[in-house]
N, C-alpha and C positions, 0 to 999 in steps of 0.2 A: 162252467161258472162264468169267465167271461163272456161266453155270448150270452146267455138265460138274464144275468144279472137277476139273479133269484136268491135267493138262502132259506131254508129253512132251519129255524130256532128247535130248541131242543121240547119245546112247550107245544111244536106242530104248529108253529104262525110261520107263514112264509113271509120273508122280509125282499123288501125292492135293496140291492145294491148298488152304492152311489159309488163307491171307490174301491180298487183293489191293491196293494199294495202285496209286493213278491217280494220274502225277503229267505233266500235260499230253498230250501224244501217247504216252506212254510206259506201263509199269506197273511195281511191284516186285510179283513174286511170291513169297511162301515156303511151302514146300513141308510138310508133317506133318513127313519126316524133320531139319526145319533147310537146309534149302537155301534160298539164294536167288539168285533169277535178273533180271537186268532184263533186260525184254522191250521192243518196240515195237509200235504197232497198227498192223499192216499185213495184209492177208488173202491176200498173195503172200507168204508169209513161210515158212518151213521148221517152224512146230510148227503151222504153220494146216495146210499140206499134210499134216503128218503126221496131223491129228484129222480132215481131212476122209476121208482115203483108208485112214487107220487101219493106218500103217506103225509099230505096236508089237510088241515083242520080246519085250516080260515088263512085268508090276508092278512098284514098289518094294517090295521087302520091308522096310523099315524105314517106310515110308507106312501100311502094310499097309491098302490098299486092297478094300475090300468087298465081294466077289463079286456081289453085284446091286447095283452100282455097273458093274463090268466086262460083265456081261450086257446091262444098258441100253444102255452103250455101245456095245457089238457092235451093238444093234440098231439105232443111232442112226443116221438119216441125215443128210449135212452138206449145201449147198447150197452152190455156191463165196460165197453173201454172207453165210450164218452159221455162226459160229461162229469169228469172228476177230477181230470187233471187241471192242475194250475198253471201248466207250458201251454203255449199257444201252440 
């Protein structure tokens, strides 16, 4: 999550990540558009599956997330152990 700066909402929009805040097992994320979401760090978790298996709908258009930012992504391969945790 910190490197992707991606998130995926629960509606299938993936949102660009502007800040991440760690606050114990948890995180606040807010989003480019103003969203904010708190998350938990678990790697069975519904936005982990979603980044691993890349179960997105559409960008945010108010994120307005960057076309080779999306391309990477496409290419990006997840491993069930990364790309869930909130520890660097």
């Amino acid at each position: 999550m910190d490197k992707i700066k991606l998130w995926p909402a629960r509606s299938g929009i993936l949102h660009g990540i502007r800040e991440v805040e760690k606050i114990g097992n948890s995180a606040s994320i807010t989003t480019h558009c103003g969203k904010t979401f708190r998350v938990y760090n678990s790697r069975t978790s519904r936005a982990a599956r979603w980044l691993r298996n890349k179960w997105i709908s559409e960008p945010c258009k108010d994120c307005k997330v960057p076309q080779w930012k999306l391309d990477k992504y496409s290419r990006t391969y997840f491993s069930g152990h990364y790309g869930s945790d909130l520890r660097k």
